[in-house]
C-alpha positions as CSV (number, residue, x, y, z in Angstrom):
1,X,172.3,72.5,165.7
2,X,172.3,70.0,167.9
3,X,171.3,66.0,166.8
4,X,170.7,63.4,169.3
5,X,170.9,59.7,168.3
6,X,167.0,59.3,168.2
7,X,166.2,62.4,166.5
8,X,169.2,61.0,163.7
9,X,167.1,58.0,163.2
10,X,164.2,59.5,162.5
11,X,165.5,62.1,160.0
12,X,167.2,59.5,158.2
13,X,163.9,57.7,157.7
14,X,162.9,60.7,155.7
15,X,164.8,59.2,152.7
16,X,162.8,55.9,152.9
17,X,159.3,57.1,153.1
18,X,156.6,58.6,150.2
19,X,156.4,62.5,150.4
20,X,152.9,61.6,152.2
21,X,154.4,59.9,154.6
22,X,157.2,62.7,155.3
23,X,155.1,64.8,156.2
24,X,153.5,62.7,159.2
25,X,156.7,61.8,160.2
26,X,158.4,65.8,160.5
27,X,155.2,66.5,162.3
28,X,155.7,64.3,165.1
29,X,159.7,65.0,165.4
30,X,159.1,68.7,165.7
31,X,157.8,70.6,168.7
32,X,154.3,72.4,168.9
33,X,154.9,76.2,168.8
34,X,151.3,76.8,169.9
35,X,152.3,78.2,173.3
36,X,154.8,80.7,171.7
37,X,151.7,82.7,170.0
38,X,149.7,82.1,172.7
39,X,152.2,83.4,175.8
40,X,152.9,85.8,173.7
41,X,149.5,87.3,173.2
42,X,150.2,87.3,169.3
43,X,146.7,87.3,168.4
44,X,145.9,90.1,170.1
45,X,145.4,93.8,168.7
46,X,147.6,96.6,169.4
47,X,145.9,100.1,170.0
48,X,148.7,101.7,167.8
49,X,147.1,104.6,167.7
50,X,147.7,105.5,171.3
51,X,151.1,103.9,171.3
52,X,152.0,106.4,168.1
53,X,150.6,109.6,169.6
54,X,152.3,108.8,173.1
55,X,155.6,108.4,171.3
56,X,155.3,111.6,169.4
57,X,154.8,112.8,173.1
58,X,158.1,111.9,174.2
59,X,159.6,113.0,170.9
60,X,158.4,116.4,171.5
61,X,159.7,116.5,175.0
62,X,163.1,115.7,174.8
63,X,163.8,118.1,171.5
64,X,162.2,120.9,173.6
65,X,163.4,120.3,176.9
66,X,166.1,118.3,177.3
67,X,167.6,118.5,173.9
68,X,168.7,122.0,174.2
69,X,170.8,121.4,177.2
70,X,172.5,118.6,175.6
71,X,173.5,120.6,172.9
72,X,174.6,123.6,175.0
73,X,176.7,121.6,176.8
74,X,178.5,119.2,174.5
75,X,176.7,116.1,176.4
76,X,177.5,113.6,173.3
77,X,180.7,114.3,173.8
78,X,181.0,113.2,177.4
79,X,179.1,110.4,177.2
80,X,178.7,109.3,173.4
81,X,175.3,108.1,173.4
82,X,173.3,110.7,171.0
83,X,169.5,110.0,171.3
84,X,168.0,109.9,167.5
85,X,164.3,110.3,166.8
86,X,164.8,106.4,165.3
87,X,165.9,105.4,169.2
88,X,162.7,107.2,170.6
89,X,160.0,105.5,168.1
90,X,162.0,101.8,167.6
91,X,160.5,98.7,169.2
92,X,162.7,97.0,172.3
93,X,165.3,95.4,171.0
94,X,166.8,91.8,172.4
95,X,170.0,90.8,172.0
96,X,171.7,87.5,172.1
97,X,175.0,87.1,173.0
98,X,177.3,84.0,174.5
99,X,180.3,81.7,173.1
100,X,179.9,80.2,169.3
101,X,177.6,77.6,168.5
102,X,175.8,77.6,171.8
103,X,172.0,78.2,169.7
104,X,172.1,81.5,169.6
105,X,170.8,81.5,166.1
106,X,168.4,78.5,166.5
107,X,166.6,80.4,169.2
108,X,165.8,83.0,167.1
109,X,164.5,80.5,164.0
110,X,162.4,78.7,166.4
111,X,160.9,81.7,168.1
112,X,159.7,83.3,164.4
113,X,158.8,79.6,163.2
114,X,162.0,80.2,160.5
115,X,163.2,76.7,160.5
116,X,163.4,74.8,156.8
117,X,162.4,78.4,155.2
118,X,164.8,80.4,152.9
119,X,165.4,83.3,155.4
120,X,166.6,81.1,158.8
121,X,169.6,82.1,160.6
122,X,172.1,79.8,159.3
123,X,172.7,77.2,162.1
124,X,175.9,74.6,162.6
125,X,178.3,73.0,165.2
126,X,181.3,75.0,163.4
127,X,181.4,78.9,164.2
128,X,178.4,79.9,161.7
129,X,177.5,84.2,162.7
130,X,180.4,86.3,161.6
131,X,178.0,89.3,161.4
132,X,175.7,91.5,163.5
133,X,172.5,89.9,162.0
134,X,169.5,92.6,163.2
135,X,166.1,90.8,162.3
136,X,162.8,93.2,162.5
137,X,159.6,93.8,161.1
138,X,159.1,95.0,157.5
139,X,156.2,94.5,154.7
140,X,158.1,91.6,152.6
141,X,160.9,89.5,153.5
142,X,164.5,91.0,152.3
143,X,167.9,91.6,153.8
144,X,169.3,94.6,154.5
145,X,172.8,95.6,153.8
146,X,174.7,97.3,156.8
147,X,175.5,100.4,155.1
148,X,171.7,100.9,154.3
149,X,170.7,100.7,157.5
150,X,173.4,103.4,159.1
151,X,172.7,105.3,156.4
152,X,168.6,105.2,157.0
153,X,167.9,107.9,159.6
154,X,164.5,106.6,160.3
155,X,166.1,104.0,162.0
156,X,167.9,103.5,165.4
157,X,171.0,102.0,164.0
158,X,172.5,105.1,161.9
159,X,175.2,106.0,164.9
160,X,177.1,102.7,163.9
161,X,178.6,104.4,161.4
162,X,181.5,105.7,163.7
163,X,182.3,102.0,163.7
164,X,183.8,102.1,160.7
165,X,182.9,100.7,156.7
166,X,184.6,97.4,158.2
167,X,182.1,96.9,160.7
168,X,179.2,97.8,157.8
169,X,180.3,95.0,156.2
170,X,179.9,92.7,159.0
171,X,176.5,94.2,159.7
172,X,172.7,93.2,158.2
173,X,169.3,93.5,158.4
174,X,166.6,91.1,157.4
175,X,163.0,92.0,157.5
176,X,160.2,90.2,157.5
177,X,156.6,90.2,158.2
178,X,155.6,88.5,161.5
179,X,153.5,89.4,164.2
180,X,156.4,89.6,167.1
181,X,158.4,91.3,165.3
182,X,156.1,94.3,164.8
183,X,156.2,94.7,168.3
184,X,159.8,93.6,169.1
185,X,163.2,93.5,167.2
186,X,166.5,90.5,167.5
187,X,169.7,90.8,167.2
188,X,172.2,87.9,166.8
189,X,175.7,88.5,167.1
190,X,178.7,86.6,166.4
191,X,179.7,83.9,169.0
192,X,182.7,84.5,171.6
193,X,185.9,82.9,170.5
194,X,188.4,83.1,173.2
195,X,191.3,82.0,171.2
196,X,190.8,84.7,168.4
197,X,191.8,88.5,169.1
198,X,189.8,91.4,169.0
199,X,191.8,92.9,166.4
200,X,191.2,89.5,163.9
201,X,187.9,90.7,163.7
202,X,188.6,93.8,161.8
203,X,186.5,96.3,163.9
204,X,186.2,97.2,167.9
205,X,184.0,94.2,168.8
206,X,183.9,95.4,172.5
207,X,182.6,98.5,171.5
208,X,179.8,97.5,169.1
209,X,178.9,94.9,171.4
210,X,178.7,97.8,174.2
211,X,176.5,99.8,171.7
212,X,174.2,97.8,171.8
213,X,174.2,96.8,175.0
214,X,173.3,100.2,176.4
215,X,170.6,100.1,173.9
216,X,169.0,96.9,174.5
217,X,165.9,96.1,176.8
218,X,166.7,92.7,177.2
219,X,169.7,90.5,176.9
220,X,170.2,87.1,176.4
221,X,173.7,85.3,177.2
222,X,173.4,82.0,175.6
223,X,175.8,79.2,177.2
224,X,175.8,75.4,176.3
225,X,176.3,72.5,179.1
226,X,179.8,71.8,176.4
227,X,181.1,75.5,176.7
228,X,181.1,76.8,180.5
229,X,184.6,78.2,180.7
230,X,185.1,81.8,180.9
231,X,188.4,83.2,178.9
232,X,189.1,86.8,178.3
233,X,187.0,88.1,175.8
234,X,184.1,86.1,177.5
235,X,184.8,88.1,180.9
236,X,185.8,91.8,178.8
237,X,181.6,90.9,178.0
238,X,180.5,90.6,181.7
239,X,182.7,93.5,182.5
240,X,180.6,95.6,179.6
241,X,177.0,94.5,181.2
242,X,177.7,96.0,184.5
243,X,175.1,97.9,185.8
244,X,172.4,96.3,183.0
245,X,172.0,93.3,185.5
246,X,168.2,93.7,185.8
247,X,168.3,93.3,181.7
248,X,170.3,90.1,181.6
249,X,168.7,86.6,181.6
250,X,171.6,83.6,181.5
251,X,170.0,80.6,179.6
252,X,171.6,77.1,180.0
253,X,170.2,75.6,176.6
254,X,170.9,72.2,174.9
255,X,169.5,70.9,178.3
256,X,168.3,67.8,177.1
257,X,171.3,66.6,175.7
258,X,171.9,65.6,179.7
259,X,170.9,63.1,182.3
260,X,169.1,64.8,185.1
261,X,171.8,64.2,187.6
262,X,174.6,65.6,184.4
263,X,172.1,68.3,184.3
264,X,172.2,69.3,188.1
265,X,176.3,69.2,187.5
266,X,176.2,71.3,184.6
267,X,174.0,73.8,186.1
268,X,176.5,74.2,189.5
269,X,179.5,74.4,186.9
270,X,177.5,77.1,185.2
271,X,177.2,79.3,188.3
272,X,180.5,78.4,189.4
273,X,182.3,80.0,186.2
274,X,180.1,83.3,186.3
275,X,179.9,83.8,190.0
276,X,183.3,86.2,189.9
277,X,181.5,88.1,186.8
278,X,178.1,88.8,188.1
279,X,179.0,91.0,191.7
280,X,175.0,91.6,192.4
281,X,172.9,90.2,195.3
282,X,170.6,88.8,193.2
283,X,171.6,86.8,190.3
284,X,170.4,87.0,186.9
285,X,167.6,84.5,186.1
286,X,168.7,81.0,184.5
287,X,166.3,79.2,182.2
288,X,167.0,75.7,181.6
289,X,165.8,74.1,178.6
290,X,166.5,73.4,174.9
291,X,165.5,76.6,172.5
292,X,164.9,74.4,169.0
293,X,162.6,73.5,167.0
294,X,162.7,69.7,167.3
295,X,160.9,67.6,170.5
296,X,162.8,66.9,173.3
297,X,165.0,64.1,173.7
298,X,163.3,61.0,175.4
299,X,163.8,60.1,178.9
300,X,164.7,64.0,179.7
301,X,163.0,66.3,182.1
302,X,161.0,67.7,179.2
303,X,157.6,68.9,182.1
304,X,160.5,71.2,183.4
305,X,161.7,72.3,180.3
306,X,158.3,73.3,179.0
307,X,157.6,75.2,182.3
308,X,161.3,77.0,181.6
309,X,160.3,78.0,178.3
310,X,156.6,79.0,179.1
311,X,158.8,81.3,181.6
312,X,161.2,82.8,179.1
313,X,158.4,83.3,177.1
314,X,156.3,85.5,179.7
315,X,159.7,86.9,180.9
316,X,159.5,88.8,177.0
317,X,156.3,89.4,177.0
318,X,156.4,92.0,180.0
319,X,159.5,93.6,178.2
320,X,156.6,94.0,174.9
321,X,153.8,95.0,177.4
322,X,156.1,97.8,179.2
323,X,158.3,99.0,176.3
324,X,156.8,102.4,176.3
325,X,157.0,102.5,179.8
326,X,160.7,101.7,179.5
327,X,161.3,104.1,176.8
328,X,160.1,107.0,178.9
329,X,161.8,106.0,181.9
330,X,165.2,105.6,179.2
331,X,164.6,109.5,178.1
332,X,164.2,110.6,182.0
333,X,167.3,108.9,183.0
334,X,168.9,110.9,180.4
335,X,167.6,113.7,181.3
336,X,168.5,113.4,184.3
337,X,171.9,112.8,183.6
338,X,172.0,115.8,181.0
339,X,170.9,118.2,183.6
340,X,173.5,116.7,185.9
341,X,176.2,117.7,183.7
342,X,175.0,121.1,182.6
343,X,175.0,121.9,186.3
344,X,178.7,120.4,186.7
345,X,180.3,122.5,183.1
346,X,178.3,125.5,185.0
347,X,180.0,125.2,188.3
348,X,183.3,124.9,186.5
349,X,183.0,127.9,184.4
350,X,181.8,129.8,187.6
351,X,184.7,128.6,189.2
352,X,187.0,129.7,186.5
353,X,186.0,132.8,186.3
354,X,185.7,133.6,190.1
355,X,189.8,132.5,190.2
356,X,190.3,134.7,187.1
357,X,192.4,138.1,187.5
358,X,193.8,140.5,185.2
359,X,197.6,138.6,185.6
360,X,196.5,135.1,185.7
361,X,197.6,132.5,183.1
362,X,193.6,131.0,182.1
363,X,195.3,127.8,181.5
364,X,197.1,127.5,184.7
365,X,194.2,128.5,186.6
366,X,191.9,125.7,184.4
367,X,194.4,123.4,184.7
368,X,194.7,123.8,189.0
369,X,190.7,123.3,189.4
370,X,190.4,120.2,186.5
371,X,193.2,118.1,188.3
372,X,191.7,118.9,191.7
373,X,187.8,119.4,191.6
374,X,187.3,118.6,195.1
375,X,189.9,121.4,196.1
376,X,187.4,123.8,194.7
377,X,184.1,122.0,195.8
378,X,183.1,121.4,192.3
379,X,181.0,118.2,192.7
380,X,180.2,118.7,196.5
381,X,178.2,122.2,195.8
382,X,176.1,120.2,193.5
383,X,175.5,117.6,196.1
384,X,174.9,120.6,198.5
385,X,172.4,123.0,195.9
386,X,170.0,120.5,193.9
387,X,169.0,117.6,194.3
388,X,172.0,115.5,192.6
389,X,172.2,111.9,193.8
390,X,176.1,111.5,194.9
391,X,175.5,108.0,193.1
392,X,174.3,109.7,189.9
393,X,177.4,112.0,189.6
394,X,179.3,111.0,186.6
395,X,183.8,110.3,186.8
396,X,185.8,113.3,188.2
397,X,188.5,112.3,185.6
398,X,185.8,112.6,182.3
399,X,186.0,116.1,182.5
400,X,189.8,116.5,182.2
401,X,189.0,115.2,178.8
402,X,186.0,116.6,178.1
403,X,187.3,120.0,178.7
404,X,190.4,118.9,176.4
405,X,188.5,119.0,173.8
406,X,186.0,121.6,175.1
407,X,188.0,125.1,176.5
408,X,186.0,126.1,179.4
409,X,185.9,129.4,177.7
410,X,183.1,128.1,175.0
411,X,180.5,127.5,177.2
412,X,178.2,129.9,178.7
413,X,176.5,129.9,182.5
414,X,173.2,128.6,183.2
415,X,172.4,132.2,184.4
416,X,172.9,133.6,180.5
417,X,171.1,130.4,179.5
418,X,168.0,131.9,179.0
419,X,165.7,134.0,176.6
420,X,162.5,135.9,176.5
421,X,160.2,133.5,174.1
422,X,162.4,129.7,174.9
423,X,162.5,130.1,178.6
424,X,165.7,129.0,180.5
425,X,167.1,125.6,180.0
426,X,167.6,124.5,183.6
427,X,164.3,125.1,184.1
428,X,163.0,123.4,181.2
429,X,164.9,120.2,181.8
430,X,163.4,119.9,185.0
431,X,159.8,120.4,184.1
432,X,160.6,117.7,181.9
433,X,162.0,115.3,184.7
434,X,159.7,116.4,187.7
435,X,156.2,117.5,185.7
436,X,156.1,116.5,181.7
437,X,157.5,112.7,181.7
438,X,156.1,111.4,185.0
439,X,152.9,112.6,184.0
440,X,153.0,110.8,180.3
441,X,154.4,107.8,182.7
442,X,150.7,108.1,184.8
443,X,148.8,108.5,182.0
444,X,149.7,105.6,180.1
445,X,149.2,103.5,182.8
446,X,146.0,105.0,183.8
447,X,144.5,105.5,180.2
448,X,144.1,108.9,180.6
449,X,145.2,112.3,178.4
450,X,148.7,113.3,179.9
451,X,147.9,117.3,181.0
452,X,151.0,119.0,180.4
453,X,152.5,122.4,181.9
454,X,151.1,125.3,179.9
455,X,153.6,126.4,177.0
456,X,153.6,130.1,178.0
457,X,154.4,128.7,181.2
458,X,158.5,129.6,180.9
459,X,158.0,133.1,179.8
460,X,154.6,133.7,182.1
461,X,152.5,133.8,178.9
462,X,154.5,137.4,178.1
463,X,156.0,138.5,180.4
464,X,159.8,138.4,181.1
465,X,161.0,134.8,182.2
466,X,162.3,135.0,186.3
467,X,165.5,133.3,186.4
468,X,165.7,131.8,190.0
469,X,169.2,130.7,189.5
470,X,170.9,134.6,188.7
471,X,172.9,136.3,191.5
472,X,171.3,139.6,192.3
């Protein structure tokens, strides 16, 4: 929270006026939400029907096509991000992240209207969010603990259990019923405190902050004009959003609290202190205003602030408008990346056994092409055979662990990776990426039925499937 010395007055009042009067009085102290519903587009209907029956689209795509691969191939296990049906069908998720006490939490109370009710975020100029607090739609308002909600497979949330029961505990859910949270879930975290250590915290903060990070479609980092410095754990953050840029919006809030010329100060200090963190061309956007539920302070730029908030506003609308879009864009991305590296554990297992004799040691001659891939052109035939992006190729030096854990010897070319009735995987995966999903993509946004390959199509409706990709 954050009290200015008019605002004080006028609260104290309370305490000196009739109940008739009090009500008058908190009226004209705090801020017309109007605009919210209205920017928003609250009031408006959803055509869930179609949103439901496109989703089960997508569902049914990446369990048939692009599932299969993953499996085949161990993906999980290179990159740790496992795709659950609760990921497919949950709505886009927001998170808010940034030092302690910055109004994280008081954003989120005046966005839902939760301010002087029993379930607002609890709000303070001390550190007040020691949890993971995930607020989303449901038919009555209760909290969730965090061990129900990993535990919940319907949900998106249940791969949080690698975290550990510690974490768990530091984890909850509250539902409610609330028109923008049907279409769009929040998730408070705890502020950034650069003088405590990761390990205080009793579980990998880093690494649940990263989880959801890669699963968030847009990210709020939170600063105050009082805490602009950058310390470790503040810059280990920036270090975990790289390459979610286009995600990220920086908001400078508690702007009223400053003179317009303090303001202008402020606002250089800000992009001073994050200039070394954020390596892009273009910046993230910065909104300048004051996220609470109270009216602006007097004698503050409060035109400029509205016109920052009415911006924000819109700026989360087009994530709600395009979340399926996103969502099908996500599952081709991972596709792509699937098929990427079911073509990579191929050419290494082709490899292996082209250098195999009847005398040779299999671990010496694993060993000599997974130190030196490039000896062996590995990643280059890739480049050279299909059409790989060389920026899309994932760490030479994950696959020395991968195959680790994984003996070379377990997995099976994509030439034997086919059958008379499923088809070939290769060849699924990229119907998936170059036919099925781009033509869901057009479909929702041109209204129309997506027309899909024929089933039969991998197995020519009987007959033997070709495989284009055996040696004759």
């Amino acid at each position: 929270m954050k009290p200015t010395v008019s605002i004080c007055c006028m609260l104290s009042l309370l305490l000196l006026i009739t109940a008739e009067e009090e009500e008058d009085v908190l009226s004209s102290i705090l801020r017309d939400r109007s605009h919210i519903e209205e920017t928003l587009r609250l009031a408006s209907e959803e055509k869930s029907g179609d949103y439901a029956a496109a989703l089960q689209k997508l569902r049914k795509i990446y369990h048939s096509s692009i599932k299969p691969m993953e499996q085949a191939y161990k993906y999980n296990e290179l990159r740790q991000h496992e795709i659950s049906d609760g990921e497919i069908t949950s709505k886009p998720m927001v998170l808010f992240l940034g030092p302690w006490s910055v109004g994280k939490s008081s954003m989120i109370n005046y966005l839902l209207g939760l301010q002087d009710s029993p379930y607002q975020l609890y709000t303070g100029a001390e550190p007040t969010t020691s949890e993971f607090t995930v607020i989303m739609h449901g038919e009555k308002i209760r909290s969730v603990e965090g061990i129900v909600m990993a535990a919940d497979s319907s949900r998106s949330f249940s791969p949080l259990e690698k975290f550990g029961q510690n974490f768990l505990e530091k984890l909850i859910g509250i539902e409610m019923p609330h028109k923008l949270l049907e279409r769009v879930t929040f998730v408070d975290t705890p502020g950034i405190i650069e003088n405590r250590k990761q390990q205080e915290r009793g579980y990998p903060f880093n690494d649940v902050c990263q989880w959801f990070i890669d699963r968030a479609d847009l990210i709020f980092v939170v600063f105050d004009p009082t805490k602009l410095d950058v310390g470790l754990e503040l810059e280990m953050l920036f270090r975990q959003l790289k390459g979610r840029e286009s995600q990220i919006r920086i908001i400078l809030n508690k702007a009223d609290n400053l003179a317009t010329q303090d303001l202008m100060r402020v606002y250089g200090a800000l992009f001073w202190s994050l200039a070394p963190l954020i390596n892009v061309t273009e910046p993230p956007r910065v909104y300048v205003s004051s996220f609470w539920p109270y009216d602006y302070a007097p004698d503050t730029s409060r035109e400029l602030f509205k016109r920052e908030e009415i911006s924000l506003l819109e700026d989360l609308n087009q994530v709600i408008e395009n979340r399926l879009e996103n969502k099908i864009a996500f599952i081709r991305q991972h596709g792509i990346r699937v098929r990427i590296h079911g073509l990579l554990v191929d050419r290494y297992v082709q490899t292996f056994k082209d250098k195999m004799s009847f005398f040779s040691d299999p671990e010496l001659v694993f060993k000599e092409i997974v130190d030196d891939p490039d000896k062996f052109y590995i990643f280059k035939s890739i480049l050279a055979k299909t059409n790989v992006s060389k920026f899309d190729l994932p760490n030479r030096d994950a696959y020395r662990d991968f195959f680790g854990i994984n003996p070379v010897t377990s997995f099976k070319p994509l030439t034997a990776q086919c059958s008379y009735m499923g088809g070939c995987l290769l060849e699924k995966i990229e119907r998936a990426i170059t036919a099925d999903l781009p033509g869901l993509l057009s479909s929702i946004t041109s209204g129309k039925t997506p027309i899909f390959a024929p089933s039969c199509e991998a197995t020519g409706c009987g007959e033997k499937p070709k495989n284009r990709y055996r040696r004759n």
